[in-house]
C-alpha positions in Angstrom: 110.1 34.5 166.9 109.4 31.9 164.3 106.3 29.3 164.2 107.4 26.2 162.0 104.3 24.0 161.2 105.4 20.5 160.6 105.4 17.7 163.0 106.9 18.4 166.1 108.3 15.4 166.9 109.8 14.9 163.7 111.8 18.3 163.5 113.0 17.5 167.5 114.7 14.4 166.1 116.4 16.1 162.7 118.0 18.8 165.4 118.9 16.2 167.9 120.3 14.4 165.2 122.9 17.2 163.8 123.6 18.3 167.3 124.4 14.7 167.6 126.6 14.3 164.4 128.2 17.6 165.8 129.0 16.3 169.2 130.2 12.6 167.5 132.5 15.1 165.4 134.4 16.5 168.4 134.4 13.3 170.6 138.2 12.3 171.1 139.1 15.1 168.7 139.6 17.9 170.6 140.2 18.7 174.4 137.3 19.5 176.5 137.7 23.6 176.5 138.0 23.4 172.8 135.0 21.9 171.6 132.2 23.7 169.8 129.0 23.5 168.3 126.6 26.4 167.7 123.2 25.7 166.3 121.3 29.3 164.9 118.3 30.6 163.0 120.2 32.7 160.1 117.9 35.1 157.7 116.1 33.3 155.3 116.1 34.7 151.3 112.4 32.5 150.9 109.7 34.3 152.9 107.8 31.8 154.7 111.1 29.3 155.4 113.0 29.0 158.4 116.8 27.9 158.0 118.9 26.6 160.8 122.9 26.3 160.7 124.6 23.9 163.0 128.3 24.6 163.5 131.1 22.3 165.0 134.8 22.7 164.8 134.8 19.0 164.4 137.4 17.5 161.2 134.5 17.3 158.9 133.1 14.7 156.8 135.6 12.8 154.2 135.1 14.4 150.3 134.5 10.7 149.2 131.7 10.4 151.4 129.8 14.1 151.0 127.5 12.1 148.2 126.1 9.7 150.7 125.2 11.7 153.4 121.6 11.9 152.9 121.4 8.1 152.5 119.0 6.6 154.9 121.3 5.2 158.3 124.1 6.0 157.3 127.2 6.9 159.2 130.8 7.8 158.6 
């Protein structure tokens, strides 16, 4: 078990947020029995850090648009 210090309510919106994006990713995509998305704590090289992985067999983000990603609001 992991303790995260931080504010709570601000790490419950970056995971809804990916799981989110994940499930936007699949909408229409895919049929219903074939849509994924796995979210899971993966060992951490920094002791002291806490890493999460969110997985979705979604088509993935457009290579032109990878650089903008962490813009503020925006969406593909």
């Amino acid at each position: 078990r992991m303790v995260v210090r931080g504010q709570a309510d601000q790490l419950e919106q970056v995971i809804i947020n990916l799981l989110a994006n994940a499930r936007d990713a699949l909408l229409g995509n895919l049929g219903l029995a074939s849509r994924r998305i796995r979210l899971e704590q993966v060992a951490c090289r920094e002791p002291g850090w806490v890493e999460l992985h969110v997985h979705d067999n979604g088509g993935g983000i457009e290579p032109l648009l990878l650089e903008r990603i962490f813009e503020p609001f925006f969406t593909t």
